[in-house]
DSSP file (Angstrom, degrees, kcal/mol; ACC not computed):
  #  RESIDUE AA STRUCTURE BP1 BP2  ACC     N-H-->O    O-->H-N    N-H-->O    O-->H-N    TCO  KAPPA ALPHA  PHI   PSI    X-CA   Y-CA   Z-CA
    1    1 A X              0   0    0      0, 0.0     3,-0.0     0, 0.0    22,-0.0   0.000 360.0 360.0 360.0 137.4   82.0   72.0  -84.7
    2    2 A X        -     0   0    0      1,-0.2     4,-0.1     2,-0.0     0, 0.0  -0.154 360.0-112.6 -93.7-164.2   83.9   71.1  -87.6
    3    3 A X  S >  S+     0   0    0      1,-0.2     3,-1.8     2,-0.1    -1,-0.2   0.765 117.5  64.9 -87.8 -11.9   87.4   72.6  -88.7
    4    4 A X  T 3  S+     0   0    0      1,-0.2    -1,-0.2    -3,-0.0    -2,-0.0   0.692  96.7  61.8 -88.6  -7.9   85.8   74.2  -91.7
    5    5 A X  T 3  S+     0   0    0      2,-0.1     2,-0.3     0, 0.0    -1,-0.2   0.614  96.0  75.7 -75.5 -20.1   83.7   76.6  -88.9
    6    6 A X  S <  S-     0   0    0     -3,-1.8    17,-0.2    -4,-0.1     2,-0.2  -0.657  70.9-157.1-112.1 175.9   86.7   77.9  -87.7
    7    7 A X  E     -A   22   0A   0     15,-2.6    15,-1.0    -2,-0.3     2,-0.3  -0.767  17.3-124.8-132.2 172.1   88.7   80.4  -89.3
    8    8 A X  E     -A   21   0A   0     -2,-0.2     2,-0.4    13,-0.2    13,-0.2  -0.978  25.5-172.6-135.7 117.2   93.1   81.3  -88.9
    9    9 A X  E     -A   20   0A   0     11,-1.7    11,-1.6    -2,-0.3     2,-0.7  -0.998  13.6-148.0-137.8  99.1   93.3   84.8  -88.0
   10   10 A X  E     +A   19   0A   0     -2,-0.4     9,-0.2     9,-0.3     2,-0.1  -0.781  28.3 172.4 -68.9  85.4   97.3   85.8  -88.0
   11   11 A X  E     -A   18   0A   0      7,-3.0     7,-1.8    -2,-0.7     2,-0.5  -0.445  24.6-142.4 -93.9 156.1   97.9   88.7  -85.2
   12   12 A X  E     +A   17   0A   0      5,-0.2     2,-0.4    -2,-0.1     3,-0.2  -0.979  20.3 178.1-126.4 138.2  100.8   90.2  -83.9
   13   13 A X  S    S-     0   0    0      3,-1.8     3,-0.3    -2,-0.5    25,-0.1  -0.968  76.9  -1.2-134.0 134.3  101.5   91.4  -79.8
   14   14 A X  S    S-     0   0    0     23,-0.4    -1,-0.1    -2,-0.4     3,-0.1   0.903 130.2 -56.7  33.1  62.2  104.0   92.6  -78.5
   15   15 A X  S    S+     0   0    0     -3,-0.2     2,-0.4     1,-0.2    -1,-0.2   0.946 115.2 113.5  54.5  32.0  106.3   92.6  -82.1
   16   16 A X        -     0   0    0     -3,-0.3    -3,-1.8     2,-0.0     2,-0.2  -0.942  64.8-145.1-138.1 118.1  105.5   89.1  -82.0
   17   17 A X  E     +A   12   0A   0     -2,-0.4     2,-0.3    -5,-0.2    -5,-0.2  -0.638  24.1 171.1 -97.6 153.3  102.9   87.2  -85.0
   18   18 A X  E     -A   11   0A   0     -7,-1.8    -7,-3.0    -2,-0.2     2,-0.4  -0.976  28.5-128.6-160.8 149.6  100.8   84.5  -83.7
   19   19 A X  E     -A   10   0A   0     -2,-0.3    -9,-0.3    -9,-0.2     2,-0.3  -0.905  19.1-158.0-107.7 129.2   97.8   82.5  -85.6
   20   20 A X  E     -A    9   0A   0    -11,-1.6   -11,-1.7    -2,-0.4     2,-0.3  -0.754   5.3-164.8 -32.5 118.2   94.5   82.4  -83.8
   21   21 A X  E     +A    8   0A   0     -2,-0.3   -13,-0.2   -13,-0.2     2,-0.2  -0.981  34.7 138.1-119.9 134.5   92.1   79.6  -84.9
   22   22 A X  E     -A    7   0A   0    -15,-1.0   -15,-2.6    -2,-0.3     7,-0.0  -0.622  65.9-120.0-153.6-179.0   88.5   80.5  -83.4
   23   23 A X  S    S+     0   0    0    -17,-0.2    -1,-0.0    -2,-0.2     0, 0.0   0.639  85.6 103.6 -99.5 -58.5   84.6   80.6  -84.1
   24   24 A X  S    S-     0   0    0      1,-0.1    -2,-0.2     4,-0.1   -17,-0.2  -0.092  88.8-103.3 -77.3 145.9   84.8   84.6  -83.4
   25   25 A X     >  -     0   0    0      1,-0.1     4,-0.5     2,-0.1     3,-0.4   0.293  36.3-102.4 -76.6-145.3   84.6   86.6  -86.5
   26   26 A X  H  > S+     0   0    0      1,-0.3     4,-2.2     2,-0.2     2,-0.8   0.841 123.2  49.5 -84.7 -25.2   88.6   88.2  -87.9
   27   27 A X  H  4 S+     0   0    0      1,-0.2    -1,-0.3     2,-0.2    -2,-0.1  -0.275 110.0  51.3-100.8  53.6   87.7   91.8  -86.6
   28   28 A X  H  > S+     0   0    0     -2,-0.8     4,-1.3    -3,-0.4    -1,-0.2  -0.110 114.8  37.7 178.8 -61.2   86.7   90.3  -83.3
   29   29 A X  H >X S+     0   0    0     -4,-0.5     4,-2.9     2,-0.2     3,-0.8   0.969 117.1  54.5 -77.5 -50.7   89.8   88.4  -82.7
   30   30 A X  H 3X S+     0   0    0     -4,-2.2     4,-1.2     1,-0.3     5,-0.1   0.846 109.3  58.4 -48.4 -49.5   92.0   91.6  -84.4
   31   31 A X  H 3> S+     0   0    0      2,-0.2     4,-0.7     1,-0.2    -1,-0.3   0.686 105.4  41.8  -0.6 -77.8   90.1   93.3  -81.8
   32   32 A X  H <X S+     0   0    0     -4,-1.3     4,-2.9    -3,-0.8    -2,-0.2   0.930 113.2  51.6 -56.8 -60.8   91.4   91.4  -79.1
   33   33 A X  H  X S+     0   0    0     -4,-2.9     4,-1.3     1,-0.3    -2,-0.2   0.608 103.4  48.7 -52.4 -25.7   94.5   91.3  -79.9
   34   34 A X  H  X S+     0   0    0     -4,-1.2     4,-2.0     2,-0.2    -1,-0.3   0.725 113.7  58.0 -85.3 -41.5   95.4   94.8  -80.6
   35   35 A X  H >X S+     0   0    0     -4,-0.7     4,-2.5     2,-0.2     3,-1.1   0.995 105.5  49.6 -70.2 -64.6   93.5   95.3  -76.8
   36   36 A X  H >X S+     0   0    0     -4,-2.9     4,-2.8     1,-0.2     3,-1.6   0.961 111.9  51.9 -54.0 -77.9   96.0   92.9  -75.5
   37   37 A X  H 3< S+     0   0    0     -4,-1.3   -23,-0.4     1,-0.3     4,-0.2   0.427 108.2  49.1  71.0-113.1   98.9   95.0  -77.2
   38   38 A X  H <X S+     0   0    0     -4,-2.0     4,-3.4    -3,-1.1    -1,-0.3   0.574 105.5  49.8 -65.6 -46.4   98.1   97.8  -76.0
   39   39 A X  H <X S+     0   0    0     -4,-2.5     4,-0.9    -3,-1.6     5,-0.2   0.736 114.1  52.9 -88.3  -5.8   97.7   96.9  -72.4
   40   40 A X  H  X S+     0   0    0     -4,-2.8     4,-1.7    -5,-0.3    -2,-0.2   0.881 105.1  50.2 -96.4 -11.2  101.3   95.2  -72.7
   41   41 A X  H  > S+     0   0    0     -5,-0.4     4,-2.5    -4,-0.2    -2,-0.2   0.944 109.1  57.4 -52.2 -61.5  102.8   98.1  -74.1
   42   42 A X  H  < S+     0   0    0     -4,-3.4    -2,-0.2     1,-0.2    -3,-0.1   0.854 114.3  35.9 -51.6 -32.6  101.0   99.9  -71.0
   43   43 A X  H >X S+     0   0    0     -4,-0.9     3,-3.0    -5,-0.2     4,-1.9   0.973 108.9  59.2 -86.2 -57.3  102.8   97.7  -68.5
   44   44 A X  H 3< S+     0   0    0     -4,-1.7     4,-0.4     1,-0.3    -2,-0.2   0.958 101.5  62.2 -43.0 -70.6  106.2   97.3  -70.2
   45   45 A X  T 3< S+     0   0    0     -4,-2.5    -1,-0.3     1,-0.2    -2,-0.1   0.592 106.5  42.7 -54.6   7.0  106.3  101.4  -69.9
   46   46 A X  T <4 S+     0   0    0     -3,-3.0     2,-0.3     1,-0.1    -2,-0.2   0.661 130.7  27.0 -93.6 -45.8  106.2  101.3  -65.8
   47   47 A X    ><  +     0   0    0     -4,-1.9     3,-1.8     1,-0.2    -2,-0.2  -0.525  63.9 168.9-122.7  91.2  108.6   98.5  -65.8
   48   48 A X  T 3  S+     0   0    0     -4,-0.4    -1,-0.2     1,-0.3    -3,-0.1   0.748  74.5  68.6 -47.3 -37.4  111.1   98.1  -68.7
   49   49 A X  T 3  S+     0   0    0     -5,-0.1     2,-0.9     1,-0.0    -1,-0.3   0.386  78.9 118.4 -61.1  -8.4  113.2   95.6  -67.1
   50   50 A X    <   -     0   0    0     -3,-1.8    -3,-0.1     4,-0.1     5,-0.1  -0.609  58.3-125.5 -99.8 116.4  110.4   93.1  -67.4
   51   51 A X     >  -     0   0    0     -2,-0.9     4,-1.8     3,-0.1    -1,-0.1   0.316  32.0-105.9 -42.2 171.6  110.3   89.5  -69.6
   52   52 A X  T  4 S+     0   0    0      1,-0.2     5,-0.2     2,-0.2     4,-0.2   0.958 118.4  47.6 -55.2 -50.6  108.0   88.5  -72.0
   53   53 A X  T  > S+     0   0    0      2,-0.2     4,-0.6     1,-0.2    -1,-0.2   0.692 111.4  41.0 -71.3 -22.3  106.7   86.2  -69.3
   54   54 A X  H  > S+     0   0    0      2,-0.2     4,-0.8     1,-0.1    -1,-0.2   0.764 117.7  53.1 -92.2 -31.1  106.3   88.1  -66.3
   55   55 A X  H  X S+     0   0    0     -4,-1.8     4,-0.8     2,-0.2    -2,-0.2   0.609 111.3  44.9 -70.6  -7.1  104.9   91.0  -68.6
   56   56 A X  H  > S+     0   0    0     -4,-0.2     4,-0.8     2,-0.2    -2,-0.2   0.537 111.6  54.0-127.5 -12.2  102.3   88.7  -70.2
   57   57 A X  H  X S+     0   0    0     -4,-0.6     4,-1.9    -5,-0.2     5,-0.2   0.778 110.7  50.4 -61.9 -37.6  101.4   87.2  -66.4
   58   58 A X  H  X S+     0   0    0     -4,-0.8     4,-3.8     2,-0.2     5,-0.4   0.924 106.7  51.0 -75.1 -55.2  100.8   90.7  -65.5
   59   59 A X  H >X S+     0   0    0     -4,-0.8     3,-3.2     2,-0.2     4,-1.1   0.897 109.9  51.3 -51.1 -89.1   98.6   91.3  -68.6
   60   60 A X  H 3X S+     0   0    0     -4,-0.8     4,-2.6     1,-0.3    -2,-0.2   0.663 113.7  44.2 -32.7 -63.5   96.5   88.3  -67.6
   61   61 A X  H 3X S+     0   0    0     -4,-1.9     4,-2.7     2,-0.2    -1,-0.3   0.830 116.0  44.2 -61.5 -32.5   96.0   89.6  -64.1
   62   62 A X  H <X S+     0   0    0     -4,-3.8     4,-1.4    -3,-3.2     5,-0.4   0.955 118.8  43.7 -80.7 -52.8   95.3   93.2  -65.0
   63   63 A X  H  X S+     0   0    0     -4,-1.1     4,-4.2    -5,-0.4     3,-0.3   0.900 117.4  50.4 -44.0 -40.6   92.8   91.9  -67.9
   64   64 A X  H  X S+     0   0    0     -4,-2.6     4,-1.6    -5,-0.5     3,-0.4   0.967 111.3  52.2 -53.0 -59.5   91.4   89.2  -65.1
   65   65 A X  H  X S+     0   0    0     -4,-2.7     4,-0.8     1,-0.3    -1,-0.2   0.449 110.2  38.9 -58.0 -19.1   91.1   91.9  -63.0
   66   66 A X  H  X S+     0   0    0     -4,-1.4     4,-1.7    -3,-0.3     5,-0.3   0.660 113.5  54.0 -75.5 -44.0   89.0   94.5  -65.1
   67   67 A X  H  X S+     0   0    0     -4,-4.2     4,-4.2    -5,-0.4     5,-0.3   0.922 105.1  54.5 -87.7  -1.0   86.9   92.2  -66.5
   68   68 A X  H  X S+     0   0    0     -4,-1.6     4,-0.8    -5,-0.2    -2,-0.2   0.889 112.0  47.4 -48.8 -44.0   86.2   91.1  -62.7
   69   69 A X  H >X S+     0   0    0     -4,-0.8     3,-2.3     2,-0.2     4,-0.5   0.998 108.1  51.1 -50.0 -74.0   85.3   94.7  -62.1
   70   70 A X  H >X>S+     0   0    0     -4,-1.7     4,-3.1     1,-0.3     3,-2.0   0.931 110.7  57.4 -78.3 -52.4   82.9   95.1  -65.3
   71   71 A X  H 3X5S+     0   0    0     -4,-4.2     4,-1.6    -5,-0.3    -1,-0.3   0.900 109.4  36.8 -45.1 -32.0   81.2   91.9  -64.0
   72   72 A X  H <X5S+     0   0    0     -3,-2.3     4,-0.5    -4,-0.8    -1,-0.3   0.482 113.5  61.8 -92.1   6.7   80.2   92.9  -60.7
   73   73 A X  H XX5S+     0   0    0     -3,-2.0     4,-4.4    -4,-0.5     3,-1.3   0.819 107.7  43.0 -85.0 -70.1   79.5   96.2  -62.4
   74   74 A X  H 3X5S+     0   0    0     -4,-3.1     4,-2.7     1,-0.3    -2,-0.2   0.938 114.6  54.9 -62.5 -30.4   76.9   94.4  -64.6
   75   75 A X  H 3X<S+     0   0    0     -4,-1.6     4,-0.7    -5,-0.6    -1,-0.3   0.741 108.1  40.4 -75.8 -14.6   75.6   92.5  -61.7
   76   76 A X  H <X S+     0   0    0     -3,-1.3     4,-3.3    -4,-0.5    -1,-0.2   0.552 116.4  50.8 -80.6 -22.8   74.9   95.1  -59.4
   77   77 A X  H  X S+     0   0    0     -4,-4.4     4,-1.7     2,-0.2    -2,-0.2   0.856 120.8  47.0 -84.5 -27.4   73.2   97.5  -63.0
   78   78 A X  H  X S+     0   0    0     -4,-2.7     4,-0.8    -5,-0.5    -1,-0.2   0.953 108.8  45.6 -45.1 -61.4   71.3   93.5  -63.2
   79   79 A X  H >X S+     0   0    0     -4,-0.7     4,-1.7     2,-0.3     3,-1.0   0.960 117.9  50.9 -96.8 -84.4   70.3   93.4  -59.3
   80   80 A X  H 3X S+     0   0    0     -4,-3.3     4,-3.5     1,-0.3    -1,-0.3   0.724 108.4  53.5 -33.8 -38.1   69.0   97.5  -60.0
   81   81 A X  H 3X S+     0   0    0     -4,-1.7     4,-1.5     2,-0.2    -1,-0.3   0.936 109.1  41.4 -50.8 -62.6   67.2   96.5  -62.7
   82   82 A X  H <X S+     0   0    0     -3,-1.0     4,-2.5    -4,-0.8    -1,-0.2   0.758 104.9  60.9 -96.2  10.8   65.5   94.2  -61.4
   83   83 A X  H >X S+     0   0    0     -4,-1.7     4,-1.0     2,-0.2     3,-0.7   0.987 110.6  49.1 -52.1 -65.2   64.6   95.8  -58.1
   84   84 A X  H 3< S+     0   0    0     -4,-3.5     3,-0.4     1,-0.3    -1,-0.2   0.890 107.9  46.3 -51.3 -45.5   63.0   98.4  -60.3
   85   85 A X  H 3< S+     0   0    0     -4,-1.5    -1,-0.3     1,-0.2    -2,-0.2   0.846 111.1  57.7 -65.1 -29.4   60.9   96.2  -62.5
   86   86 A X  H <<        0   0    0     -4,-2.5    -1,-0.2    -3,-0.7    -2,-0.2   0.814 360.0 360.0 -71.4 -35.2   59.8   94.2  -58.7
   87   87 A X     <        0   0    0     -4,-1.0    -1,-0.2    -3,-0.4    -2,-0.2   0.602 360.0 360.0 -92.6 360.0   58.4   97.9  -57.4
């Protein structure tokens, strides 16, 4: 992969701009970013008192954790699947 494959996607989180360089297309990344956000806006309003860094360790754990969920989610809807297609 060269540089010229990837593209510089300028975002801002939490009032804060920061440039993405990625593969994924700009509305993809925008995407992301806006999701992360959001869910630090959502933590910040339980604890106000809380730094940039210990609010954006707390995003990474709640994000780890959800998509930990939606994996075993899809691995059990997998495991159904093919149980049905086996009968």
């Amino acid at each position: 992969m060269t540089q010229e494959d990837k593209t510089r996607i300028t975002v801002d989180i939490h009032n804060k701009s920061y440039t993405i360089v990625g593969t994924e297309p700009a509305h993809h990344v925008r995407l992301v970013a806006s999701l992360v956000d959001q869910k630090m806006h959502e933590i910040q309003e339980m604890n106000k008192n809380l730094d940039t860094t210990k609010l954006a360790v707390l995003t990474a754990v709640n994000s780890m954790n959800d998509y930990l969920k939606l994996k075993e989610e899809y691995a059990k809807l997998l495991g159904s699947i093919n149980k049905k297609e086996d009968k």
